[in-house]
C-alpha positions as YAML, in Angstrom:
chain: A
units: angstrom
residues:
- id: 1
  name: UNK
  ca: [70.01, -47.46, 88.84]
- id: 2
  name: UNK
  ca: [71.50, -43.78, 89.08]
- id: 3
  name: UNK
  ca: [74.81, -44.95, 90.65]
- id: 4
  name: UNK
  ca: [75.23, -47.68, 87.87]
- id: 5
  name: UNK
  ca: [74.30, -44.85, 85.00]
- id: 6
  name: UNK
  ca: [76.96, -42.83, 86.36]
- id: 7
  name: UNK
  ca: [79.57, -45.49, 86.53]
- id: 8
  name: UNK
  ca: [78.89, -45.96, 82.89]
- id: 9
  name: UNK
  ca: [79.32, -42.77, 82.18]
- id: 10
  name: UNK
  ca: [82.44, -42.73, 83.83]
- id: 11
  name: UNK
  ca: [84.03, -45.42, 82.27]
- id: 12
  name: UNK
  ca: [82.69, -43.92, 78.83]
- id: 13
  name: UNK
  ca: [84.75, -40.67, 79.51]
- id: 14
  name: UNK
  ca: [87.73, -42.42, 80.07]
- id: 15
  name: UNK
  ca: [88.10, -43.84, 77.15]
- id: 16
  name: UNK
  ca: [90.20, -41.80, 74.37]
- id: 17
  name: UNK
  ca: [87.93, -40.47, 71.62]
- id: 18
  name: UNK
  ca: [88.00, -42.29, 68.86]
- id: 19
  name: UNK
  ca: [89.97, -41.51, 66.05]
- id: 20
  name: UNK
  ca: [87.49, -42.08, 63.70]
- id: 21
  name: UNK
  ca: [85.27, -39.77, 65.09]
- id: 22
  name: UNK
  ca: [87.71, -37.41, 64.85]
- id: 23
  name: UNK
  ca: [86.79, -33.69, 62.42]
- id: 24
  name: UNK
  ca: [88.18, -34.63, 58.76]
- id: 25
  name: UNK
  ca: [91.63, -33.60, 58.08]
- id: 26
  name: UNK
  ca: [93.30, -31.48, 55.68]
- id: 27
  name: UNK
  ca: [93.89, -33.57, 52.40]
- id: 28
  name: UNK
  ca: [97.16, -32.06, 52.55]
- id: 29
  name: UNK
  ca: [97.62, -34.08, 55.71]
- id: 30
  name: UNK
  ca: [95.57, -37.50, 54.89]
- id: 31
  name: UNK
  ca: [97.23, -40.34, 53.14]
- id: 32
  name: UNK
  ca: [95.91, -42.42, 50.86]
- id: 33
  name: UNK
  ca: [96.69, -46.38, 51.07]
- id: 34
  name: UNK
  ca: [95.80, -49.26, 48.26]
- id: 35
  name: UNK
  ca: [96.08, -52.65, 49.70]
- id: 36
  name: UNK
  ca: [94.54, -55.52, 47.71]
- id: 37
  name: UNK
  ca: [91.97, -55.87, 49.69]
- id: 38
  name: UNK
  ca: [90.87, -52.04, 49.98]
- id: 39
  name: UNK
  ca: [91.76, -48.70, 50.76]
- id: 40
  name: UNK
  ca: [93.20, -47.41, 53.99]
- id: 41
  name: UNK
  ca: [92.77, -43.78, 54.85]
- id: 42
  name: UNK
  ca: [95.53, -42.16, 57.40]
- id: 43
  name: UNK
  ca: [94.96, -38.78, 59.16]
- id: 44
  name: UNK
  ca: [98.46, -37.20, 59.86]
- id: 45
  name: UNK
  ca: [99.20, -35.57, 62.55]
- id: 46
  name: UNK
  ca: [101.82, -32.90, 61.99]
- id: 47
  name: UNK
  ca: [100.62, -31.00, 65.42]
- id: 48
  name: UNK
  ca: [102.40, -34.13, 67.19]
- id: 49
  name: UNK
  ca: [105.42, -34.83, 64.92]
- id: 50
  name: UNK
  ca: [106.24, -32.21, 61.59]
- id: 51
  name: UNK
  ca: [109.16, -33.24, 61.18]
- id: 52
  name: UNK
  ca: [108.39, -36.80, 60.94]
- id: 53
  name: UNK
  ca: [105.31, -35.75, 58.97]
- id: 54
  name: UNK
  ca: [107.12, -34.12, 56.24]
- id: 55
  name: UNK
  ca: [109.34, -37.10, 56.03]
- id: 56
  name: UNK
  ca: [106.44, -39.60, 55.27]
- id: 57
  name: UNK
  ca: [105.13, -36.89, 52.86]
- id: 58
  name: UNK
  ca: [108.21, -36.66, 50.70]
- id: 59
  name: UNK
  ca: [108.64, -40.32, 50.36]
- id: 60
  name: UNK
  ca: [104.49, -41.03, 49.94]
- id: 61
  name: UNK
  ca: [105.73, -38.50, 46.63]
- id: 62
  name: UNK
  ca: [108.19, -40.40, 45.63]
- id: 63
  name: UNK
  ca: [106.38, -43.34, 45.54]
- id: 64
  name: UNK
  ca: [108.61, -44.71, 48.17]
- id: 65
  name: UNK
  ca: [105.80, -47.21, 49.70]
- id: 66
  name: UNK
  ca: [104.99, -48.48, 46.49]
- id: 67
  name: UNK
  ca: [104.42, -52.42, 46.32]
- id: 68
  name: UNK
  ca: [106.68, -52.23, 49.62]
- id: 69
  name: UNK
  ca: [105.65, -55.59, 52.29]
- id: 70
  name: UNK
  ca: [104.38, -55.57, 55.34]
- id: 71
  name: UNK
  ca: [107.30, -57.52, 56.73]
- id: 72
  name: UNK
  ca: [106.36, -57.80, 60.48]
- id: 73
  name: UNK
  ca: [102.43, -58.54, 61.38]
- id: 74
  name: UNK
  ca: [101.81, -59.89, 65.15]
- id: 75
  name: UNK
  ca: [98.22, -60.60, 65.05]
- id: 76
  name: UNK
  ca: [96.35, -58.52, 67.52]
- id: 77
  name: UNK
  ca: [99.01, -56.33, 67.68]
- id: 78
  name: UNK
  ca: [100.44, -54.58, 65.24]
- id: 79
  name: UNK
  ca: [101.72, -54.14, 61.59]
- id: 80
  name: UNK
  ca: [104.58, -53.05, 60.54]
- id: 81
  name: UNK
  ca: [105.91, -51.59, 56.61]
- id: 82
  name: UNK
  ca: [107.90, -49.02, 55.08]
- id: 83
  name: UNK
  ca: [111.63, -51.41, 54.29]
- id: 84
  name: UNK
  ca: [112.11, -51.60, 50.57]
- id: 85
  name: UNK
  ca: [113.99, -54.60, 51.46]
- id: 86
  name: UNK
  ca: [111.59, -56.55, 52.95]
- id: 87
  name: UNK
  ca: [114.55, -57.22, 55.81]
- id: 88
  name: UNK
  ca: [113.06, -54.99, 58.51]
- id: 89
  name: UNK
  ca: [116.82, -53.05, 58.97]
- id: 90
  name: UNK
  ca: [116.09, -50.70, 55.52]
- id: 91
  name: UNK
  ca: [115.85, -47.59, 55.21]
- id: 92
  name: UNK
  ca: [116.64, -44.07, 53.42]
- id: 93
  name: UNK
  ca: [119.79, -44.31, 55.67]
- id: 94
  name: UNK
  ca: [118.71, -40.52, 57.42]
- id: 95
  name: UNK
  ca: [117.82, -40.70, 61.12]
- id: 96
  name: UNK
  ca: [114.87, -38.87, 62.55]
- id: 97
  name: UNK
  ca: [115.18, -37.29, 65.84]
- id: 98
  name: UNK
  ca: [112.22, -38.73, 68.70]
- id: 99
  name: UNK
  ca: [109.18, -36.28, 68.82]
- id: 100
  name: UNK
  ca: [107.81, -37.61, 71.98]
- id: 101
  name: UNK
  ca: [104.12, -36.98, 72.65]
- id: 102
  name: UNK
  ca: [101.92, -37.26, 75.31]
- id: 103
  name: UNK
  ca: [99.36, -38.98, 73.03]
- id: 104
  name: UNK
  ca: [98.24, -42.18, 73.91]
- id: 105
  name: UNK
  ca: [99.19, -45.59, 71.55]
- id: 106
  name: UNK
  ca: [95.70, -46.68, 71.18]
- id: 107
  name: UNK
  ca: [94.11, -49.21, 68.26]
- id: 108
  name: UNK
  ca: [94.55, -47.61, 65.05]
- id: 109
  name: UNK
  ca: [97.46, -45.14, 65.98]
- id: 110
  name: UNK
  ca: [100.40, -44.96, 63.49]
- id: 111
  name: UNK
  ca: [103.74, -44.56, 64.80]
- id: 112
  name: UNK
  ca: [107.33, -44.44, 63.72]
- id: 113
  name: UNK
  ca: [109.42, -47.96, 63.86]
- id: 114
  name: UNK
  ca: [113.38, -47.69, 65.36]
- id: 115
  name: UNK
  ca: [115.97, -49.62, 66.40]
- id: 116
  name: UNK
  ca: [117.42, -49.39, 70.06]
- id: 117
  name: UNK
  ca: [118.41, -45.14, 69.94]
- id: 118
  name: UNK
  ca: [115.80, -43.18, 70.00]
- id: 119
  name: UNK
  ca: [116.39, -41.50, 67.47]
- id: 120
  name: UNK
  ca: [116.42, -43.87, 64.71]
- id: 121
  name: UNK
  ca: [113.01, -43.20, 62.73]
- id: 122
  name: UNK
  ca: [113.43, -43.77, 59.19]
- id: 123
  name: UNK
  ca: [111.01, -44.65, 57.00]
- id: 124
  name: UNK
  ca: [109.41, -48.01, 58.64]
- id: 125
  name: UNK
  ca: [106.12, -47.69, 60.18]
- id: 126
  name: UNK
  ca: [103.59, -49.83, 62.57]
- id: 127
  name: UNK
  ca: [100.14, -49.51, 62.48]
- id: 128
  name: UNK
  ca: [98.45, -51.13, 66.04]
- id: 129
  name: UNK
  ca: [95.38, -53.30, 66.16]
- id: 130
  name: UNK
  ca: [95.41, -53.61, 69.40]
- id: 131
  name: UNK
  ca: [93.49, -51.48, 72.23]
- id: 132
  name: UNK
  ca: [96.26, -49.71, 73.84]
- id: 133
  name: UNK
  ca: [99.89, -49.92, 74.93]
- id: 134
  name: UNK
  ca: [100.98, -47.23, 77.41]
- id: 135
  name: UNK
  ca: [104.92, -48.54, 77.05]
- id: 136
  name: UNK
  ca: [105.09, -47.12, 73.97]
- id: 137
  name: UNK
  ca: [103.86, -43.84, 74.47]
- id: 138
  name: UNK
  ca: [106.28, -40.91, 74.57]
- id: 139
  name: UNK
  ca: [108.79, -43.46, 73.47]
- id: 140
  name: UNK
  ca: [107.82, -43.54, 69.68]
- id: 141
  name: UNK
  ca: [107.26, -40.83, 67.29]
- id: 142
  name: UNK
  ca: [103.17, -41.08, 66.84]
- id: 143
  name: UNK
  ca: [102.79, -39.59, 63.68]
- id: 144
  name: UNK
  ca: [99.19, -40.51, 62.44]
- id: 145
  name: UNK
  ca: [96.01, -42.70, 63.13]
- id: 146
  name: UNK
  ca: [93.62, -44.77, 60.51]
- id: 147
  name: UNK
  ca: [90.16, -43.35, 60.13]
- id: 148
  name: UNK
  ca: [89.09, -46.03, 57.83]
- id: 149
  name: UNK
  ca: [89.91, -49.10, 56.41]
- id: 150
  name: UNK
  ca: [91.81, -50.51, 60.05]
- id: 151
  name: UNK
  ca: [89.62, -53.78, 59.51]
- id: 152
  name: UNK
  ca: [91.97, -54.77, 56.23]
- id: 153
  name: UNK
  ca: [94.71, -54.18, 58.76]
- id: 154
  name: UNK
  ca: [93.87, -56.82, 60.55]
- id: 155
  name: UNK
  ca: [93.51, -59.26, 57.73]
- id: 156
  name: UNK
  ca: [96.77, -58.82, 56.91]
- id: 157
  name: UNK
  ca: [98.83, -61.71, 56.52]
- id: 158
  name: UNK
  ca: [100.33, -62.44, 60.44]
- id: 159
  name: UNK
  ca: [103.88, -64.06, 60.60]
- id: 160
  name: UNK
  ca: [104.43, -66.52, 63.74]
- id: 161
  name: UNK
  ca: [104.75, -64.64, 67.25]
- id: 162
  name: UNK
  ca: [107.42, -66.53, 67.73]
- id: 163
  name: UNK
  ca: [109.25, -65.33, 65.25]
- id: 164
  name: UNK
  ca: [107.99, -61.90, 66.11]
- id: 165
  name: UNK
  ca: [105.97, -61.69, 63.34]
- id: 166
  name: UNK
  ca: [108.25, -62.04, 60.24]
- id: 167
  name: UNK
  ca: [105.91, -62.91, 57.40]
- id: 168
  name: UNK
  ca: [106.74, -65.08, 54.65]
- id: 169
  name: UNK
  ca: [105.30, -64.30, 51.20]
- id: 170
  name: UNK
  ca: [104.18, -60.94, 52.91]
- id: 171
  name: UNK
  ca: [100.70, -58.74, 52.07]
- id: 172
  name: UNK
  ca: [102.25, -55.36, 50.56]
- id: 173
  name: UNK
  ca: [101.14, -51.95, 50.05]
- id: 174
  name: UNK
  ca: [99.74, -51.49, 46.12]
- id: 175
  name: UNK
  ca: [100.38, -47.41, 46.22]
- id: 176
  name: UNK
  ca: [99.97, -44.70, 48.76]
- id: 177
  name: UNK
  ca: [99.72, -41.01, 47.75]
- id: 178
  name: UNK
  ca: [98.79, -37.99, 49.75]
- id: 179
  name: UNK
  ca: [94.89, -37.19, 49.48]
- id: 180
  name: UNK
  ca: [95.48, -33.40, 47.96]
- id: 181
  name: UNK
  ca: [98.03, -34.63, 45.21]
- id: 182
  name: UNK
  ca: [96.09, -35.88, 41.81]
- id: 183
  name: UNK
  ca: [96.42, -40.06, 41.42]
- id: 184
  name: UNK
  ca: [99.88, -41.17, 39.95]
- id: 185
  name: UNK
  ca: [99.23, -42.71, 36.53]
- id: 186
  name: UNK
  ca: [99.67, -46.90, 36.20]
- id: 187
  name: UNK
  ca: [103.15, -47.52, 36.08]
- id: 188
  name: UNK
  ca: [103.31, -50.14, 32.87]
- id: 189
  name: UNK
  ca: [104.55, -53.75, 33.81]
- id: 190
  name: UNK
  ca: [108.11, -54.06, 33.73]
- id: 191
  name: UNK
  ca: [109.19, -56.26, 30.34]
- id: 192
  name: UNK
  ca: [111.78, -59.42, 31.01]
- id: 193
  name: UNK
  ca: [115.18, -58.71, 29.79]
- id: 194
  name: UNK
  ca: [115.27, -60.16, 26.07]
- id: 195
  name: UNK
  ca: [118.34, -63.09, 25.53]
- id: 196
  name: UNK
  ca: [121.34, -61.44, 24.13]
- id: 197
  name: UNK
  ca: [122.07, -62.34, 20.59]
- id: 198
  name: UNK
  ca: [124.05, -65.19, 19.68]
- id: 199
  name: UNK
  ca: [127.61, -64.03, 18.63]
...
C-alpha cells in the first residue's frame, strides 16, 4: 500500500503545475478575450518572452484582434488566430526574433505561430488543447497560458485534419483588451454604402 502511495506521488510531481493554479497576474500582463461563447482570460508571460509580450500588447491596443478568425483549429490540438486576412500568411509584416524557453508546451500554453525561420513571429498565435508536445518547446516563442475559459477553446469550430485544420466559416475573436486598460466603447455597425445619385 506504501509503495503504491509513493508511486502516486511520484507521478503527481511530475506533472507541470497547472497553469491555472498558478498566483494571479498583473492586469498589466493578463489579456482579456470575448469569444461568442465566453470569455477567455490569458496570463502573459513577459519573464519568458518581453519582447514578444510587448508586441501582443501594442496590437491587443490597437484593437488588432478584433473580430479576427480563428483560421486553423485541429481538434485536440490546437488553435490558431491573429491573421487579419483570414489566409494564415498575414501579418504586421515585422519579424520577431525566437525567445526560446525552457518551458514546457503543455495544454493551455500560448505560443507564437511562424513560418519555416525561426524568427518569423508576427502577430499569429496558437493556443494548445492538447496535453503536451515536447517538439515544440524551445522552438516557439511561449508567450502566455489560459487560466480560464480553455473549455470554449475547444469548442471552437475544428477545420478537417486533413486539411490541417483550415476552417471554413471560422469562430472569431469578438474583442481582446489588456485587463488594466478600461473596456473600449461599442464600435457602431458599419452603414452600407448609399447608391450614387442618378446623373
Amino acid at each position: 500500500m506504501l509503495s503504491r502511495l509513493l508511486v502516486l506521488l511520484c507521478l503527481l510531481l511530475a506533472v507541470p503545475l497547472s497553469y491555472a493554479a498558478r498566483p494571479p497576474a498583473n492586469p498589466d500582463d493578463t489579456l482579456i478575450m470575448e469569444l461568442k461563447t465566453g470569455t477567455v482570460i490569458i496570463q502573459m508571460r513577459p519573464d519568458l518572452a518581453p519582447i514578444h509580450v510587448a508586441r501582443i500588447k501594442q496590437l491587443v491596443r490597437r484593437g488588432f484582434y478584433d473580430g479576427v478568425a480563428f483560421h486553423r483549429v485541429v481538434a485536440g490540438s490546437l488553435a490558431q488566430t491573429g491573421d487579419r486576412s483570414g489566409t494564415g500568411r498575414g501579418g504586421t509584416g515585422r519579424w520577431l526574433e525566437l525567445e526560446p524557453s525552457k518551458e514546457p508546451h503543455v495544454r493551455g500554453v500560448v505560443s507564437m505561430a511562424r513560418g519555416m525561420n525561426r524568427n518569423s513571429g508576427d502577430s499569429q498565435f496558437f493556443i494548445l488543447t492538447h496535453a503536451q508536445d515536447p517538439s515544440l518547446d524551445g522552438n516557439y516563442t511561449l508567450w502566455g497560458h489560459v487560466i480560464k475559459g480553455l473549455d470554449l477553446i475547444d469548442k471552437l469550430k475544428a477545420g478537417d485534419k486533413k486539411k490541417e485544420g483550415w476552417v471554413k466559416d471560422p469562430d472569431r475573436i469578438i474583442s481582446m483588451r489588456v485587463q488594466s486598460d478600461p473596456p473600449r466603447p461599442p464600435q457602431p455597425a458599419q452603414q452600407p454604402t448609399p447608391p450614387a445619385p442618378p446623373k
